[in-house]
N, C-alpha and C positions, 0 to 999 in steps of 0.2 A: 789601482783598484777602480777606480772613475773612469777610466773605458771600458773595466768590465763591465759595468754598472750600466756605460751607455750599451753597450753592445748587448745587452739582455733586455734592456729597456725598448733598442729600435728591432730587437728580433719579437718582443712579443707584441708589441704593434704588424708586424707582420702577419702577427697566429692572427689578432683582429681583425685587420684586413680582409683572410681568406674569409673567418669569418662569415663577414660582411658580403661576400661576394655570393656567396648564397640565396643572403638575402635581398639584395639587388640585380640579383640574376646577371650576375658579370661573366663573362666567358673566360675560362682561368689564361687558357693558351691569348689568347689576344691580350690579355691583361700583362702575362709574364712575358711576353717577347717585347710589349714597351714597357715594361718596366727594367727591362735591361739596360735597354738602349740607354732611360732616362738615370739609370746607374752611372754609364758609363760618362754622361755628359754630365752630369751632378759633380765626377769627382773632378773634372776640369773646368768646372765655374769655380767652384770652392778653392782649388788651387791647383791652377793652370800648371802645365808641364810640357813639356817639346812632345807631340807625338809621333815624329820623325825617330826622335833619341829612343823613344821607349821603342818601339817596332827594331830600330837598331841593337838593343841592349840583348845581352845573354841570357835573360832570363822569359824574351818574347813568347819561345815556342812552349814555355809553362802555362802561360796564359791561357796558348791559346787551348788546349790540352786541357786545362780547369774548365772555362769555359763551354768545349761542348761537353764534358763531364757534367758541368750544369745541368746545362739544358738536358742531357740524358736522366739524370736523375729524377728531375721535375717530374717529365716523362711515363717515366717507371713510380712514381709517387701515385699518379693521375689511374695508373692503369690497377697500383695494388691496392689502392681503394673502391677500383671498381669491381674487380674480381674475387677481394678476401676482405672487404672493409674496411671502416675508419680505424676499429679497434687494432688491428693486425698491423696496419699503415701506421699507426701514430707508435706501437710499439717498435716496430721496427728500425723506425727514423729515428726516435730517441737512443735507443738501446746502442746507437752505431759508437755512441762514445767512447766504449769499451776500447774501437779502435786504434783512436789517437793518446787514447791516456795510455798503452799498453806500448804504442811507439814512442811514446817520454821515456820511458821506462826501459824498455830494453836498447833500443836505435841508442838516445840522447845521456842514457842512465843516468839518469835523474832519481833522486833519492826521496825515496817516502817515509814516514816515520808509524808506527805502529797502528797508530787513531788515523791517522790519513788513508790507511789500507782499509780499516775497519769501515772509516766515511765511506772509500768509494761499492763496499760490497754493499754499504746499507743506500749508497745511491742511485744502483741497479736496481736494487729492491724496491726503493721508493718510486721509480717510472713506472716499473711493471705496473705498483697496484696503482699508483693513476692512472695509468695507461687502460687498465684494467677494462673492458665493453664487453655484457654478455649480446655480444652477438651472434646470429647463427648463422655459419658458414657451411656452405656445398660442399667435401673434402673434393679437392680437386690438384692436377698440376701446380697449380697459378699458386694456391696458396702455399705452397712450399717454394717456388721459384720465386716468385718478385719479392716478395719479405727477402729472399735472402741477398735478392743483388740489390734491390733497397738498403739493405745495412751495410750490404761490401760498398758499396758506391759511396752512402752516406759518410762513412768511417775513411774510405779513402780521399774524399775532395775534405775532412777537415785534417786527416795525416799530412796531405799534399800541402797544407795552406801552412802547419806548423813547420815542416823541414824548411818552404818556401822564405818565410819570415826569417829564421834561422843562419838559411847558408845560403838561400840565392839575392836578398835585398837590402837593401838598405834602410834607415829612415828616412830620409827622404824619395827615397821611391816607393812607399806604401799607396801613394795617391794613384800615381799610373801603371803600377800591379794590378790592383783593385779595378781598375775602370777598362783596362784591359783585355781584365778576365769578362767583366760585365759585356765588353763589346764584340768579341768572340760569343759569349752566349747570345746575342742578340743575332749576330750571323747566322749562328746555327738554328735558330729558332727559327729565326725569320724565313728558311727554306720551307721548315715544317711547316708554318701558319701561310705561307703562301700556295704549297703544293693542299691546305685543307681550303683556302677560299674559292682558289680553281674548280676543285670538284664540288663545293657546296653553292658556289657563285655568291657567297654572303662576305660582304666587308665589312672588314671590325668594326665594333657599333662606339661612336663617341665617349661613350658611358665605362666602357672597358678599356678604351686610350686614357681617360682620365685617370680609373682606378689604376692603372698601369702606371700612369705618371706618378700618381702617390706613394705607389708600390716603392716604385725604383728607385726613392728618394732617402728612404727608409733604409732599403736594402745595401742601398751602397754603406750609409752609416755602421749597419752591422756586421757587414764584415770589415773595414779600415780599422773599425775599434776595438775586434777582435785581434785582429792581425797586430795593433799597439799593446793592448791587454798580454800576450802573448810574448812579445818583446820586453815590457818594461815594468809586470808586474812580479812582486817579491816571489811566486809561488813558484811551481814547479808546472810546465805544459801540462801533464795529466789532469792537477789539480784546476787549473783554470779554462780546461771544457767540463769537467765535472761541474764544477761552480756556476757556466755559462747554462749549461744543458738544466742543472738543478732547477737556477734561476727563472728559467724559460718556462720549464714546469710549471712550477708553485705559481707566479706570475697571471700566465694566462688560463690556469686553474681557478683562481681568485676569482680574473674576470670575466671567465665564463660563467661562474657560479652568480657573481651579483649583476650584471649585465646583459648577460643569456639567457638567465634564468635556467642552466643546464641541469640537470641531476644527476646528484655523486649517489654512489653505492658506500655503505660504510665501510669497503676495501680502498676506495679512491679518498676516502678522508684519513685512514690511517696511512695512505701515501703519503700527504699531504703531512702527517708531523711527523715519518721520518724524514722526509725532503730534510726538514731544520733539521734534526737531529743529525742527519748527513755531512749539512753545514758546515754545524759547529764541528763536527769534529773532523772534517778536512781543513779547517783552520788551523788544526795540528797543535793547536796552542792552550788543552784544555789540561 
């Protein structure tokens, strides 16, 4: 339980972050291509590993396949909020959990118990209405297409990370899985932010290398912790992205609310106490 704790904890430091980037007018792309990088070197200060052996190991060409899954997704995030919005965007990326709690289930058949079914429908429900923005959208292509490869994509790089934990790793290779994946995405990126400074002639601004180092530090934490939360806690995979996904919610909900000074609709606060109520009863134990 204390990885999942970390890994919600350093993923919604991350919702802060972007945040922030807003507000410091950080360029997202130059910030996420070194924030990879510093992913991937993060998880080889913390604890070193041959990276001959990992490049060698059977499970490389996963990585690298995560990776620029990454960075694609990012991508496709950057575009469906520019074309359908934050509301459309932030639903969609939430909602992908449906994905991997459905591949416990059927792939790993992992057994749920009555109130734990009940949790997960009422923790669809609880994203939706935080998720909830009346904003007003152009009907267009876009807003049907990227929301949907948005949640395929989303749903498949956390399916990909559960089978990965599962049957391709070990514990002690969580570290150079993890940093692996981060240095593939950095590759892949690094094409993209190269072939946009060529044509803009502008090179990353200091301020967005930093925010990018901060990023990357964060990010590696939250997915290693996942990926242990995943392996060694009592639950069931379904339950524990529901629980991480819940978490994230409610979390940077909060701190949007006292630190943003955001505003809820009072469908975003009835979100807000089934999220618990969701909780509790995917704790299964009531």
């Amino acid at each position: 339980m204390t990885a999942l704790l970390l890994s919600i904890l350093f993923s919604t430091i991350l919702v802060i972050f972007f945040k922030l980037f807003v507000r410091f007018n950080i360029h997202n792309l130059q910030a996420i291509v070194i924030n990879y990088i510093t992913a991937a070197i993060t998880g080889m200060i913390v604890m070193p590993f041959s990276i001959q052996k990992a490049f060698e190991s059977h499970w490389c060409i996963h990585t690298l396949i995560l990776g620029i899954v990454f960075i694609s997704i990012f991508l496709v995030m950057a575009l469906t909020t520019q074309k359908a919005g934050m509301a459309v965007t932030s639903v969609a990326g939430k909602m992908s959990m449906v994905i991997p709690v459905m591949v416990g289930v059927i792939y790993f058949k992992e057994k749920l118990n009555f109130w734990q079914w009940i949790g997960l429908v009422i923790a669809i429900l609880a994203v939706l209405a935080i998720s909830y923005r009346k904003d007003k959208i152009k009907p267009s292509i876009w807003v049907i297409l990227l929301p949907l490869v948005l949640f395929l994509g989303s749903g498949l790089i956390d399916s990909y990370l559960n089978i990965a934990q599962k049957l391709l790793i070990q514990e002690e290779e969580f570290v150079s899985f993890t940093s692996l994946i981060f240095l593939f995405a950095f590759i892949s990126g690094f094409f993209v932010l190269f072939s946009q400074v060529i044509r803009t002639k502008k090179l990353p601004s200091l301020r967005s290398i930093l925010a990018g180092v901060l990023l990357g530090i964060f990010n590696w934490g939250s997915l290693y912790f996942l990926l242990r939360a995943l392996r060694f806690a009592e639950f069931p995979s379904a339950i524990i992205f529901a629980f991480n996904n819940i978490g994230i919610v409610i979390t940077s909900s909060i701190i949007g609310i006292l630190l943003f000074g955001e505003n809820y609709r009072w469908v975003n606060y009835i979100g807000l106490v089934l999220s618990v109520l969701a909780i509790i009863l995917l704790n299964g134990r009531i």
